[in-house]
TORPA-4810 file (N, C-alpha, C, O; in nm, 3 decimals):
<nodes>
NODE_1_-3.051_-2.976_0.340_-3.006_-2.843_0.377_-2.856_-2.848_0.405_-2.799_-2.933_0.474_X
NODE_2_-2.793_-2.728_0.332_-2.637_-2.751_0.379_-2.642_-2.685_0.526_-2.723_-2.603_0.567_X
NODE_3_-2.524_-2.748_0.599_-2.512_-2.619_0.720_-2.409_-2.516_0.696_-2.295_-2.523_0.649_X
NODE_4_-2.492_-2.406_0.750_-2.351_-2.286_0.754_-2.301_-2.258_0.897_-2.343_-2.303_1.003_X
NODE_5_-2.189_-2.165_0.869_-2.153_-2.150_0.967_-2.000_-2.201_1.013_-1.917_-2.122_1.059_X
NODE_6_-1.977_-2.337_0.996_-1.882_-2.380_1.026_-1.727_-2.356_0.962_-1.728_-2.331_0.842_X
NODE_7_-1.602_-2.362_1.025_-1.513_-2.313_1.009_-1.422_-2.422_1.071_-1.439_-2.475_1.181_X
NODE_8_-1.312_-2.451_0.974_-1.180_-2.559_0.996_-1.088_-2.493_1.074_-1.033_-2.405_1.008_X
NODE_9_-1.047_-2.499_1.197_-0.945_-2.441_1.263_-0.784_-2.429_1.204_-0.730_-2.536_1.174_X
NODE_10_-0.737_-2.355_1.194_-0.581_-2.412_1.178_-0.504_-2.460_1.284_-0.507_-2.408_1.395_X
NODE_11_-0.421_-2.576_1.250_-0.348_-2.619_1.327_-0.203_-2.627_1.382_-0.136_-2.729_1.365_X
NODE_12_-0.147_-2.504_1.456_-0.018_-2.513_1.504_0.078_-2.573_1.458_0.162_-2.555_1.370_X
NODE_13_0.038_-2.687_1.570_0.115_-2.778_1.606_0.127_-2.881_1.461_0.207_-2.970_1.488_X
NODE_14_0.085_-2.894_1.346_0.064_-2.952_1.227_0.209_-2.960_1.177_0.279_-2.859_1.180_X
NODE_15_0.248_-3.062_1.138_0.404_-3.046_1.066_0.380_-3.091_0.934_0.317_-3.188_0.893_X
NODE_16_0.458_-2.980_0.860_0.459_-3.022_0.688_0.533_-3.185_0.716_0.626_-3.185_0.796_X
NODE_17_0.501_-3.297_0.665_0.622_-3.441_0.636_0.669_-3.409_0.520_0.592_-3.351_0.443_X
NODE_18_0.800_-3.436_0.480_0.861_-3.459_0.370_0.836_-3.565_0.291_0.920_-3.654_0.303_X
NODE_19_0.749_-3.587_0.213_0.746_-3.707_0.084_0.826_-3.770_0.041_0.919_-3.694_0.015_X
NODE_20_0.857_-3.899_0.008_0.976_-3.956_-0.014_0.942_-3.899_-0.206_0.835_-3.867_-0.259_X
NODE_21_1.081_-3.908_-0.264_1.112_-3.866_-0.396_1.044_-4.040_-0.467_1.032_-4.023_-0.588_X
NODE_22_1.022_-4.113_-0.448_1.062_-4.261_-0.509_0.966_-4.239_-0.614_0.849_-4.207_-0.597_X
NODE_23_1.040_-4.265_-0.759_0.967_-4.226_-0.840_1.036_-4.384_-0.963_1.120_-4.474_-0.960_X
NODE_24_0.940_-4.333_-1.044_0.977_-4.475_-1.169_1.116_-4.427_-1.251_1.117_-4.310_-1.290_X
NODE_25_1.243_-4.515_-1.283_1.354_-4.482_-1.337_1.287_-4.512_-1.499_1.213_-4.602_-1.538_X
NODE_26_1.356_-4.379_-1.581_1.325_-4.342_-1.739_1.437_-4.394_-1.767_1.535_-4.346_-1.710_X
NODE_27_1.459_-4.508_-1.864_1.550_-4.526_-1.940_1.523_-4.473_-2.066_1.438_-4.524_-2.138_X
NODE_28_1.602_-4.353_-2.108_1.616_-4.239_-2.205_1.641_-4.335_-2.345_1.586_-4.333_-2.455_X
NODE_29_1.718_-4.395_-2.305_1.823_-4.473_-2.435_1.752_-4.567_-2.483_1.739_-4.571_-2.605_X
NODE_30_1.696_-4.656_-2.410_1.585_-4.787_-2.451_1.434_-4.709_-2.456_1.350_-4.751_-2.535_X
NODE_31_1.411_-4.626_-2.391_1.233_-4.525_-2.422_1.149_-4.630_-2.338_1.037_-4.660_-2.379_X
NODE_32_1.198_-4.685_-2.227_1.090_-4.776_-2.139_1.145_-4.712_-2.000_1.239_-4.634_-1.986_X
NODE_33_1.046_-4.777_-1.884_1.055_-4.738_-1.778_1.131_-4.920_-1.714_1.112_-5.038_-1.745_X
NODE_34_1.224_-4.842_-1.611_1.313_-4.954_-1.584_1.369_-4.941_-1.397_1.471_-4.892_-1.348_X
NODE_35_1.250_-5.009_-1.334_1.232_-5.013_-1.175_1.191_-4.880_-1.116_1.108_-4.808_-1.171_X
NODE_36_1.251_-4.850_-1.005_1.205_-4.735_-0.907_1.363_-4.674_-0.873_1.458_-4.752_-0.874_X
NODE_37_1.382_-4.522_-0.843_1.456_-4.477_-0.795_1.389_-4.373_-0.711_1.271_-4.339_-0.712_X
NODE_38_1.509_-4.321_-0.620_1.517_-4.230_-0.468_1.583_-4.129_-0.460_1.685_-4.125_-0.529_X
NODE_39_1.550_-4.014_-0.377_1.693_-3.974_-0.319_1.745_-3.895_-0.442_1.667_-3.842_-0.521_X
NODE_40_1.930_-3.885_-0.462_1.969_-3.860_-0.547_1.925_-3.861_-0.683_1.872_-3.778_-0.757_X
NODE_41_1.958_-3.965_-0.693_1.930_-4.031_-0.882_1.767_-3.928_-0.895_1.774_-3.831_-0.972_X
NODE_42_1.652_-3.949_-0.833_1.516_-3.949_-0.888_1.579_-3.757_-0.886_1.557_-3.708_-0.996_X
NODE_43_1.625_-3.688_-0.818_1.642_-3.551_-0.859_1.683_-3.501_-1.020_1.642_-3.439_-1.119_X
NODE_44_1.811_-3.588_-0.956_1.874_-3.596_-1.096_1.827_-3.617_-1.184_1.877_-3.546_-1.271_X
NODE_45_1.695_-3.722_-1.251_1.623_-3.756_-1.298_1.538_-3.628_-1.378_1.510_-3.590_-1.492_X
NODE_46_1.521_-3.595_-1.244_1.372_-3.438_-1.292_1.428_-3.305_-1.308_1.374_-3.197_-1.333_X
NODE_47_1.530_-3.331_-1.291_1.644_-3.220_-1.335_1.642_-3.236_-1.531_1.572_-3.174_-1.611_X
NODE_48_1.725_-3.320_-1.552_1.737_-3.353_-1.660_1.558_-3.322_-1.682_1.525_-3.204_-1.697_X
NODE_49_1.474_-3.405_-1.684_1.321_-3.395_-1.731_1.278_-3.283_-1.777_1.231_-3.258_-1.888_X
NODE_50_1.303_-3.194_-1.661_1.253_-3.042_-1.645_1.311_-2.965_-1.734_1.235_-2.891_-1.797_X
NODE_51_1.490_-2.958_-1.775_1.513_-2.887_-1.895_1.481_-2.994_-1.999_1.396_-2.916_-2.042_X
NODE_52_1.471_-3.090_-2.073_1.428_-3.133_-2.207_1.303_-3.076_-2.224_1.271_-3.030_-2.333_X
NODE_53_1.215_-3.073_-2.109_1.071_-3.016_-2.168_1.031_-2.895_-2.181_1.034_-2.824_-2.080_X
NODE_54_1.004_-2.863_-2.253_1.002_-2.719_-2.338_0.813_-2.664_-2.236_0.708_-2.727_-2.224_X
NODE_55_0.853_-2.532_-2.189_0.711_-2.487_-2.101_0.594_-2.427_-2.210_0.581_-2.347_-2.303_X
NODE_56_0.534_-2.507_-2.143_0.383_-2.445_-2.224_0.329_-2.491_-2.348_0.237_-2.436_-2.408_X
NODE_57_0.415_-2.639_-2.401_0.388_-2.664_-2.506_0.257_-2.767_-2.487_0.150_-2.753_-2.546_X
NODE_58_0.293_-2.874_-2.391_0.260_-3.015_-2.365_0.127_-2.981_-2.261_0.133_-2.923_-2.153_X
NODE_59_0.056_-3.014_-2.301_-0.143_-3.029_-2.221_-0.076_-3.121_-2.128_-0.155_-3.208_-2.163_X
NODE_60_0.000_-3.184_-2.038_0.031_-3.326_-1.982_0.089_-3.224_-1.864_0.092_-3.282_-1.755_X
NODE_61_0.133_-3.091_-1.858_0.177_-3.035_-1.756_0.104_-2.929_-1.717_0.007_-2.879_-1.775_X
NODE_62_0.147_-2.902_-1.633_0.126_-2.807_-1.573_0.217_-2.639_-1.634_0.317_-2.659_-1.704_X
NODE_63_0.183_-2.501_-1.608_0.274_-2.433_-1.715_0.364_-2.407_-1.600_0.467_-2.374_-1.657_X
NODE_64_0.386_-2.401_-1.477_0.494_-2.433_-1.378_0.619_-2.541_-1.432_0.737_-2.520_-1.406_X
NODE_65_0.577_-2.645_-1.501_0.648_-2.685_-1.516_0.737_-2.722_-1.681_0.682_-2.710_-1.791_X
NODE_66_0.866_-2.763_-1.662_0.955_-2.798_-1.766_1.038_-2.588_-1.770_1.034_-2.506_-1.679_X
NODE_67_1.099_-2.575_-1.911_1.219_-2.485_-1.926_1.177_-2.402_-2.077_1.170_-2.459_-2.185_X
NODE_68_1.155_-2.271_-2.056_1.156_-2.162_-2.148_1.313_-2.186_-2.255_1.414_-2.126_-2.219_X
NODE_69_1.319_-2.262_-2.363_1.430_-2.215_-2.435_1.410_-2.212_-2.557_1.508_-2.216_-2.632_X
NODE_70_1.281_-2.205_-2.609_1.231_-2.194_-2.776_1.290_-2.048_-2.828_1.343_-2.044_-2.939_X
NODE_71_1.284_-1.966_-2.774_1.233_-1.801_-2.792_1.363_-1.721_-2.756_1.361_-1.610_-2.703_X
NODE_72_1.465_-1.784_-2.787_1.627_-1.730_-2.743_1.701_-1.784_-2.861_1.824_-1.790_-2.864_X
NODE_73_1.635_-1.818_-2.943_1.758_-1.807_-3.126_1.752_-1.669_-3.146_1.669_-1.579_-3.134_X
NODE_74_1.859_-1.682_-3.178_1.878_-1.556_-3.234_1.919_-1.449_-3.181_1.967_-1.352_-3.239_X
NODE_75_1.892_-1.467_-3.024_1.945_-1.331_-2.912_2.073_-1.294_-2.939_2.132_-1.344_-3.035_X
NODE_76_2.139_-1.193_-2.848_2.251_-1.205_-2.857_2.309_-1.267_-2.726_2.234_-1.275_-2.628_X
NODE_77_2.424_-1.307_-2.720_2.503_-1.374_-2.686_2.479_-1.337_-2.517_2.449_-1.426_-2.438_X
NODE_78_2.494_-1.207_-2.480_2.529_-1.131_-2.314_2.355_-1.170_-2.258_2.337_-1.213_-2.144_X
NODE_79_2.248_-1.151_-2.346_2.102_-1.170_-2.324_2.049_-1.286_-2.278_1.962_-1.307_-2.193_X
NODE_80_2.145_-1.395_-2.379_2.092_-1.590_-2.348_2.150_-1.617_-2.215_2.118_-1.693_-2.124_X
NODE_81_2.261_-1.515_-2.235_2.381_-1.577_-2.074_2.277_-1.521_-1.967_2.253_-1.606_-1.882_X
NODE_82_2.207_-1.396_-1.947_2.148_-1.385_-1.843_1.967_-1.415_-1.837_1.907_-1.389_-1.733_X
NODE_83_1.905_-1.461_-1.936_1.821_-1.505_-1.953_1.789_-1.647_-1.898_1.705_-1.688_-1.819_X
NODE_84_1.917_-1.722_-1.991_1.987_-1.894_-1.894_1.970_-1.890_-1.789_1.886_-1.954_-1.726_X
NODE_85_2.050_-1.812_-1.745_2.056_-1.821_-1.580_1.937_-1.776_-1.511_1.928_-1.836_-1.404_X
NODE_86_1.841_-1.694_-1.529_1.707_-1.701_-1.490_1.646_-1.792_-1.488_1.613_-1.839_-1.379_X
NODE_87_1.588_-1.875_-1.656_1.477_-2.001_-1.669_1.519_-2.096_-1.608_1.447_-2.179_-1.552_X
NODE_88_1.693_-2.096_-1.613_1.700_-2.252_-1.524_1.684_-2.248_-1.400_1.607_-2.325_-1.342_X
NODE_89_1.754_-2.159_-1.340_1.720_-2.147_-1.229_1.533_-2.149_-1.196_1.475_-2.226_-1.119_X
NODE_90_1.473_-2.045_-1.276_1.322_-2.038_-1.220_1.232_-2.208_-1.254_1.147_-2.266_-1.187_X
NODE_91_1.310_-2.250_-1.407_1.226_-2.403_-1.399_1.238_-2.509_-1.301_1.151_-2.593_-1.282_X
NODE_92_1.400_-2.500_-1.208_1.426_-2.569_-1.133_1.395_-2.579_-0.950_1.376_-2.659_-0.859_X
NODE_93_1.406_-2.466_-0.973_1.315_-2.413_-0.836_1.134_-2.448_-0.829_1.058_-2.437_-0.733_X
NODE_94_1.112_-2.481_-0.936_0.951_-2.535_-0.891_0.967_-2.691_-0.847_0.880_-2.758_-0.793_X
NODE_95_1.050_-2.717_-0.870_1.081_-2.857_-0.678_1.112_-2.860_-0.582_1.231_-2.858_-0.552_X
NODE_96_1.042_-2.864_-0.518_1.061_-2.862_-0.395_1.175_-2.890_-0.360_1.234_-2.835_-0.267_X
NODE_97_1.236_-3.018_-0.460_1.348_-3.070_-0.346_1.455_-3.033_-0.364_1.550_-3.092_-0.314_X
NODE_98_1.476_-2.872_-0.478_1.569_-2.796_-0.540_1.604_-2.681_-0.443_1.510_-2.605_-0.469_X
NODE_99_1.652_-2.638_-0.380_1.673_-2.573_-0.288_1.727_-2.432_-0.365_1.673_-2.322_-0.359_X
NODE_100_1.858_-2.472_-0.443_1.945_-2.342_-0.505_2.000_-2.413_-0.644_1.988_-2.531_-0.676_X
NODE_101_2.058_-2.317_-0.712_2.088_-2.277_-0.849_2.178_-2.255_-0.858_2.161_-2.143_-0.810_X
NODE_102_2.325_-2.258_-0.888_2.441_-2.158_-0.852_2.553_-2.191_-0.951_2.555_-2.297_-1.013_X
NODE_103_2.635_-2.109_-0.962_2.800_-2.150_-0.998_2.720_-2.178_-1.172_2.681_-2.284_-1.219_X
NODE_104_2.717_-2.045_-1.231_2.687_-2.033_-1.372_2.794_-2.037_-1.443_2.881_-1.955_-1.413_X
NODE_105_2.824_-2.143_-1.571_2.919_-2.101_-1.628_2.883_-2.107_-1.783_2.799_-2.193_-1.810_X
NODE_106_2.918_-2.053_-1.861_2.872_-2.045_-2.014_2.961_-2.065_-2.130_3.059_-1.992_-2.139_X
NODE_107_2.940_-2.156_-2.222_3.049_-2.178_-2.305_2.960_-2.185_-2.466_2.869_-2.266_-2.482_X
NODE_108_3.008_-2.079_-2.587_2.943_-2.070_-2.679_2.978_-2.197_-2.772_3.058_-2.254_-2.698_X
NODE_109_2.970_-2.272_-2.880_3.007_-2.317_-2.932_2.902_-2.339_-3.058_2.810_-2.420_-3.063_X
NODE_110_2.954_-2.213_-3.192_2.891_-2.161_-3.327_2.698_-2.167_-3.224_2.659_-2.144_-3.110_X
NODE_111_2.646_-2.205_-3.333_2.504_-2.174_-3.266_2.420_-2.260_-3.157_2.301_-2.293_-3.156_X
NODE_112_2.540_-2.289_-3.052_2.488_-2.387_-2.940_2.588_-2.298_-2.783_2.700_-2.246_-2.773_X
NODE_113_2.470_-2.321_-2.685_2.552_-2.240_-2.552_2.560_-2.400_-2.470_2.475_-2.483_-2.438_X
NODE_114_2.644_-2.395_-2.463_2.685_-2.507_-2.293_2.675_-2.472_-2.150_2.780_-2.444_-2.092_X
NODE_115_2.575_-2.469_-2.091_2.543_-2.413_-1.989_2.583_-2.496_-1.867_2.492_-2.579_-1.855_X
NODE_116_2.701_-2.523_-1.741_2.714_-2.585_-1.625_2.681_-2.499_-1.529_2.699_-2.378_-1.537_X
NODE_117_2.626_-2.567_-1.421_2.560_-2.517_-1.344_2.553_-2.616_-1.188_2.542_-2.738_-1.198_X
NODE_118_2.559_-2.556_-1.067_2.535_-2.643_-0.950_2.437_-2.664_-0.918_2.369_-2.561_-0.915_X
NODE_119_2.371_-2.770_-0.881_2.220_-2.809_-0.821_2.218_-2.848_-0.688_2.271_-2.956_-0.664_X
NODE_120_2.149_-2.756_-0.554_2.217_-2.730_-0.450_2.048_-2.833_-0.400_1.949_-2.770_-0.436_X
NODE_121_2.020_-2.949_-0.339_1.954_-2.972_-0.267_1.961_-2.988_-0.112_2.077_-2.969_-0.073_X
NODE_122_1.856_-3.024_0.007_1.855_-2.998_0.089_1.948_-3.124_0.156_1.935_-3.132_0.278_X
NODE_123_2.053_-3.240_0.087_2.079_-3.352_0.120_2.207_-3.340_0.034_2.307_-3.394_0.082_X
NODE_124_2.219_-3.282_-0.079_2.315_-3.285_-0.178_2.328_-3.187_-0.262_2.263_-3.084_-0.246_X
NODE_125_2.435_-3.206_-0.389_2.454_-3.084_-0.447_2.549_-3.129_-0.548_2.660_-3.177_-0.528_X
NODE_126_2.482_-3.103_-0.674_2.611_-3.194_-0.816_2.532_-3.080_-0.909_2.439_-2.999_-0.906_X
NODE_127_2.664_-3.150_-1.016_2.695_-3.053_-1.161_2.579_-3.110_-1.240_2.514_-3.211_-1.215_X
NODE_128_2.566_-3.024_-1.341_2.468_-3.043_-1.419_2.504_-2.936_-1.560_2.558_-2.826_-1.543_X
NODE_129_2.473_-2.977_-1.669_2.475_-2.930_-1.808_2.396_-2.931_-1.867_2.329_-3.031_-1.841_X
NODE_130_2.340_-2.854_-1.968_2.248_-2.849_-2.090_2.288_-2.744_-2.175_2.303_-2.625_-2.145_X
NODE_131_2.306_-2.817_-2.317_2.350_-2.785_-2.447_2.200_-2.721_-2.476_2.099_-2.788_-2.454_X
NODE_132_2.191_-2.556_-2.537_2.093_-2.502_-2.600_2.099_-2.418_-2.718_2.163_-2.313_-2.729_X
NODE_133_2.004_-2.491_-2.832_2.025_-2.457_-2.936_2.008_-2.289_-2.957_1.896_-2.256_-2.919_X
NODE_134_2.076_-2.187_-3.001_2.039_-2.031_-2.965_2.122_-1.973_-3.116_2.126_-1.852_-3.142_X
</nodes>
């Protein structure tokens, strides 16, 4: 017999802990995994990760995660600039340890946008780029 009735209290006094980031370092260039990184670098890491992976393609994620940029050839130019600045911002914000988005800047070059951008975490805060094919 199950019992009914019962009910989990919530708890106050309960504190979210912060998880450490320590995650396995991707060597991009060699295609192997190469020790553990923390902190900085592992952001940096899933930064980069998050825009190469294209959302909704890959069964291996979740659709929260990776960057909308298939479906922007061809736009025009004023549309990608404020579109950009939405997906990255919205793909990057599903980490936690991404706090803010900021300091958009856009540079066309024939059928490629250069997108810099600030990555504001709760410890730090650096530049970041991604070239998109449009």
């Amino acid at each position: 017999m199950i019992p009914t009735g019962g009910q989990l209290a919530a708890n106050p006094a309960a504190a979210t802990i912060e998880q450490p980031s320590r995650t396995w370092r991707l060597d991009f260039d060699q295609g192997r995994i190469s020790g553990m990184i923390d902190d900085r670098e592992a952001v940096l890491q899933a930064v980069y990760k998050i825009l190469q992976t294209e959302r909704y393609v890959y069964l291996a994620y979740s659709f929260d995660y990776g960057f909308e940029g298939r479906n922007l050839i061809g736009r025009s130019p004023s549309f990608v600039r404020s579109e950009l600045r939405r997906r990255i911002s919205e793909a990057l914000l599903q980490d936690s340890r991404v706090q803010e988005v900021r300091d958009f800047s856009f540079e066309s070059k024939g059928d490629t946008m250069l997108v810099r951008f600030t990555v504001v975490t709760s410890t730090d805060r650096f530049e970041q780029e991604v070239s998109i094919h449009v």
